[in-house]
OpenMM code with the backbone's topology and positions (N, CA, C; nanometers):
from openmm import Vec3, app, unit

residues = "UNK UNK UNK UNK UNK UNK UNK UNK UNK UNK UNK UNK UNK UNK UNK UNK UNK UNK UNK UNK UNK UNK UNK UNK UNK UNK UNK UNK UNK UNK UNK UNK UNK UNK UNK UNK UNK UNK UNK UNK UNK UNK UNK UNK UNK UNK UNK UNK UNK UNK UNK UNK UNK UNK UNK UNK UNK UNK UNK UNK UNK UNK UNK".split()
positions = [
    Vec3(0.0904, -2.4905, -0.3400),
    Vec3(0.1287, -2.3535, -0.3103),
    Vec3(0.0187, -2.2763, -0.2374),
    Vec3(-0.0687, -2.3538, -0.2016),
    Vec3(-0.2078, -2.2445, -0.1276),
    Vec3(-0.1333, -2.2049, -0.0006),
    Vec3(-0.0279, -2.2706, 0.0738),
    Vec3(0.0259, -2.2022, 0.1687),
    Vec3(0.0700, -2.0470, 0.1670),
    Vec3(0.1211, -2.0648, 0.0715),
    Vec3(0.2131, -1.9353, -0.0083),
    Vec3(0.1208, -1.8293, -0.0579),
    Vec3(-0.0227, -1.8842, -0.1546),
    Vec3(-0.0845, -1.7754, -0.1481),
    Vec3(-0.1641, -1.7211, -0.0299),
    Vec3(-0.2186, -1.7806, 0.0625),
    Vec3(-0.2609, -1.7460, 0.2451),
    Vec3(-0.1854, -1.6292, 0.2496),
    Vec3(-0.0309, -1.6551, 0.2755),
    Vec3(0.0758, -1.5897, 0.3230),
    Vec3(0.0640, -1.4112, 0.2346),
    Vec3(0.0413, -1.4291, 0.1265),
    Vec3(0.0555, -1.3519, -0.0165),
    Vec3(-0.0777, -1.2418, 0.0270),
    Vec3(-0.1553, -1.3065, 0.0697),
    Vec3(-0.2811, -1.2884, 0.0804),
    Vec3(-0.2917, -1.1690, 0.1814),
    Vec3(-0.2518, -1.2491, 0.3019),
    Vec3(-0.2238, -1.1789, 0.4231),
    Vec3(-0.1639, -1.0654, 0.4172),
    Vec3(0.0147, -1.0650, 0.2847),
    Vec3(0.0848, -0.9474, 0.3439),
    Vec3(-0.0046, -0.8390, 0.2418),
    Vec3(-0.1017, -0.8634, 0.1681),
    Vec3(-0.1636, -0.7923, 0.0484),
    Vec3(-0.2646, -0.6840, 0.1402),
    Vec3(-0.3290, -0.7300, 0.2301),
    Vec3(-0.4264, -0.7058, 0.3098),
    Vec3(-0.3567, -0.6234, 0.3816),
    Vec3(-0.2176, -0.6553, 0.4819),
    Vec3(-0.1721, -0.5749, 0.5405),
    Vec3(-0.1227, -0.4485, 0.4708),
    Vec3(-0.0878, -0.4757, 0.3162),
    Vec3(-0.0204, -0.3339, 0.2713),
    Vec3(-0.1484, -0.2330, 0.2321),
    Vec3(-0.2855, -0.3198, 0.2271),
    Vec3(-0.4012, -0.2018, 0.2058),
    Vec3(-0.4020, -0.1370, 0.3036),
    Vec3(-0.3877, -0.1925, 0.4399),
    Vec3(-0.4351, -0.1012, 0.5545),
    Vec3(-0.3069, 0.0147, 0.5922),
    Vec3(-0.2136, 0.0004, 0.5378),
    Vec3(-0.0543, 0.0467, 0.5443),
    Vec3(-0.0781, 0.1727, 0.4692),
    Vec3(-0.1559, 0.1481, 0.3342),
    Vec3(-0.1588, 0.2256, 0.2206),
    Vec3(-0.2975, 0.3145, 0.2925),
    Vec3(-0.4034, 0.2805, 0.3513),
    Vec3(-0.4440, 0.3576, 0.4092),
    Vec3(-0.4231, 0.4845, 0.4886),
    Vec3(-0.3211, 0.4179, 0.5910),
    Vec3(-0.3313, 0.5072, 0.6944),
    Vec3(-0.2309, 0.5997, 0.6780),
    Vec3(-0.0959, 0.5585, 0.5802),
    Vec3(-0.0057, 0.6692, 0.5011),
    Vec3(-0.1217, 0.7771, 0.4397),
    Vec3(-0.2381, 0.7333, 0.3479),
    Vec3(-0.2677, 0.8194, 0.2481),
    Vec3(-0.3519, 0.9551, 0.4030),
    Vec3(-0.3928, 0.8861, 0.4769),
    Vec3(-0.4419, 0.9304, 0.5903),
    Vec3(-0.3472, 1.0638, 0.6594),
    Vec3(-0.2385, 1.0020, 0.6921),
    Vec3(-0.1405, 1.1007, 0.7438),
    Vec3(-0.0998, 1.2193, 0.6378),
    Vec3(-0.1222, 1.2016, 0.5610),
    Vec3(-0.0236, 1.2439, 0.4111),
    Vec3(-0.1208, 1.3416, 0.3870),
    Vec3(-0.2854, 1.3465, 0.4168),
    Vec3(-0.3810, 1.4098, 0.3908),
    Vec3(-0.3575, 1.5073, 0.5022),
    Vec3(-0.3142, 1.4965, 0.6442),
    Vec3(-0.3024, 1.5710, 0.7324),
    Vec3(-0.2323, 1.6911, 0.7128),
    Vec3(-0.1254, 1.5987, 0.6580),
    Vec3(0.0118, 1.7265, 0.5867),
    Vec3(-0.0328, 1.8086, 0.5530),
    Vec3(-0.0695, 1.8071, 0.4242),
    Vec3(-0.1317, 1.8947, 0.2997),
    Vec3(-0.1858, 1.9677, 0.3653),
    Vec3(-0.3449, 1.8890, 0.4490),
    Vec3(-0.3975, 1.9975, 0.5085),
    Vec3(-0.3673, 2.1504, 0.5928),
    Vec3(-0.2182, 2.0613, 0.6363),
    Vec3(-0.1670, 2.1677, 0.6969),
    Vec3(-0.0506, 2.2767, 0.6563),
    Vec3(-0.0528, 2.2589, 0.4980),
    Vec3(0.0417, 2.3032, 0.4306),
    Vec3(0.1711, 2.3062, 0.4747),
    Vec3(0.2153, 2.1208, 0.4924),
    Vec3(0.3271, 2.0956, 0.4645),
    Vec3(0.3084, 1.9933, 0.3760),
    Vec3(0.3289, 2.0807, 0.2482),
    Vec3(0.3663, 1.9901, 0.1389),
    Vec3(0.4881, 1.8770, 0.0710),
    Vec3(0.5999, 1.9634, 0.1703),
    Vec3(0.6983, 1.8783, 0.1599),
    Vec3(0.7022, 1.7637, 0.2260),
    Vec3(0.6474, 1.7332, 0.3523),
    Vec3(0.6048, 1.5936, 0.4084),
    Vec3(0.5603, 1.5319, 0.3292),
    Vec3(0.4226, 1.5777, 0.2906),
    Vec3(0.3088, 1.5351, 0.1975),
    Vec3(0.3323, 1.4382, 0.1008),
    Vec3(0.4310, 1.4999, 0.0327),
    Vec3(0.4426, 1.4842, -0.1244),
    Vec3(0.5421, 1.3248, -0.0897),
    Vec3(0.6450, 1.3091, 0.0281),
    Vec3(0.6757, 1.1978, 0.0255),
    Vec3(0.5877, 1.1076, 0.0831),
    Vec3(0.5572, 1.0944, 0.1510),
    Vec3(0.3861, 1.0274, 0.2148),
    Vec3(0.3180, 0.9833, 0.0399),
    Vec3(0.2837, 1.0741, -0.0398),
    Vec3(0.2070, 1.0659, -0.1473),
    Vec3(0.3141, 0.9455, -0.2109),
    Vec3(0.4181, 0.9627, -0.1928),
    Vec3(0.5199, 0.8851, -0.2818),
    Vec3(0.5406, 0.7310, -0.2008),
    Vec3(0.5416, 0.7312, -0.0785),
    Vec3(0.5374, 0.6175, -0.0138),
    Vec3(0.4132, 0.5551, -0.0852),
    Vec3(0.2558, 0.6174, -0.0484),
    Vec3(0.1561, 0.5586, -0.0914),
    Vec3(0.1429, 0.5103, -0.2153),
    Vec3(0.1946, 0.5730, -0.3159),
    Vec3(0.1979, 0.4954, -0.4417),
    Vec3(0.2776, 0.3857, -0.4596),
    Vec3(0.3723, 0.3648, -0.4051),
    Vec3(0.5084, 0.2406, -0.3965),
    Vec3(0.4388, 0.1497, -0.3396),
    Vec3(0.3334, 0.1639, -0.1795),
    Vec3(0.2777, 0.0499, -0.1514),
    Vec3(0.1598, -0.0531, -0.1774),
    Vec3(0.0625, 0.1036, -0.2915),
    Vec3(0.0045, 0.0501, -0.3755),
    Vec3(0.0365, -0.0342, -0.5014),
    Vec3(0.1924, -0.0127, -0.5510),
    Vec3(0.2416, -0.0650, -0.6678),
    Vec3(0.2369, -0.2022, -0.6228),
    Vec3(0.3060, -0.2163, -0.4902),
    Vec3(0.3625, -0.3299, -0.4273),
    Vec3(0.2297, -0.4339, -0.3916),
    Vec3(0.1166, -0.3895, -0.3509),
    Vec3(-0.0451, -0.4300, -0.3660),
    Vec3(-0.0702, -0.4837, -0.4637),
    Vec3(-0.0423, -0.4106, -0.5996),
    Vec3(-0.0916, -0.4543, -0.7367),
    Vec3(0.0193, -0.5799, -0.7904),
    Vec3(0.1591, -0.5799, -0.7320),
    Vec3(0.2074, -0.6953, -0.7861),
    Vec3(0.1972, -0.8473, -0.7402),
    Vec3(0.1803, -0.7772, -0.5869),
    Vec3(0.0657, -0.9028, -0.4830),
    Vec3(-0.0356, -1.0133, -0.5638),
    Vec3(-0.1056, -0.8790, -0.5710),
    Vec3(-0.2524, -0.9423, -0.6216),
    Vec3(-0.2160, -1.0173, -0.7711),
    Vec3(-0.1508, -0.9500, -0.8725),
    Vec3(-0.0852, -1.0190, -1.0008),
    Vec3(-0.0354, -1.2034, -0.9606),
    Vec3(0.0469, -1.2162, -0.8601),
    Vec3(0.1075, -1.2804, -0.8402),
    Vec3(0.0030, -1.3828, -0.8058),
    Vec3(-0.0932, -1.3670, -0.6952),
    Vec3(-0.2052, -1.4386, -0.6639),
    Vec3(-0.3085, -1.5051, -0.6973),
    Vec3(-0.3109, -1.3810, -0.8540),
    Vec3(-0.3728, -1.3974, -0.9480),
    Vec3(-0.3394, -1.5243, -1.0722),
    Vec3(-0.2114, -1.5491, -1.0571),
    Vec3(-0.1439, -1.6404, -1.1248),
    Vec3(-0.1721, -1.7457, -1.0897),
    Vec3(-0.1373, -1.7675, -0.9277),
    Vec3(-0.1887, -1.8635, -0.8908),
    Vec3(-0.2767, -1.9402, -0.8957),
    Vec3(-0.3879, -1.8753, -0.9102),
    Vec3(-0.5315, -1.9543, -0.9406),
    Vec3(-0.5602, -2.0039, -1.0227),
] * unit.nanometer
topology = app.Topology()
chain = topology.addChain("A")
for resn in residues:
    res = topology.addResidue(resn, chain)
    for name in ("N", "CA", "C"):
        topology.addAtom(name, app.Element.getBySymbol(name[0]), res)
């Protein structure tokens, strides 16, 4: 299965930089007091962090 974790690996990495640049934009919002953007941005970012943490669980198994 090391194929599978590579793969696992990869999309884990891609959802940090994902989860970045949402929390990034999402900071813009606020700044600009639109909170209502914001707050879903904030809500995306936590879903893709959840989705990060079950990654890494999974990867974690693996080993």
């Amino acid at each position: 299965m090391g194929e599978s974790t590579a793969e696992i690996s990869s999309l884990a990495t891609g959802l940090e930089e994902l989860t970045r640049r949402v929390t990034s934009i999402a900071d813009r919002y606020a700044a600009a007091h639109r909170e209502d953007v914001a707050a879903d941005l904030y809500a995306a970012e936590r879903n893709l962090t959840a989705a990060w943490r079950r990654l890494s669980k999974v990867m974690a198994s693996e080993s």
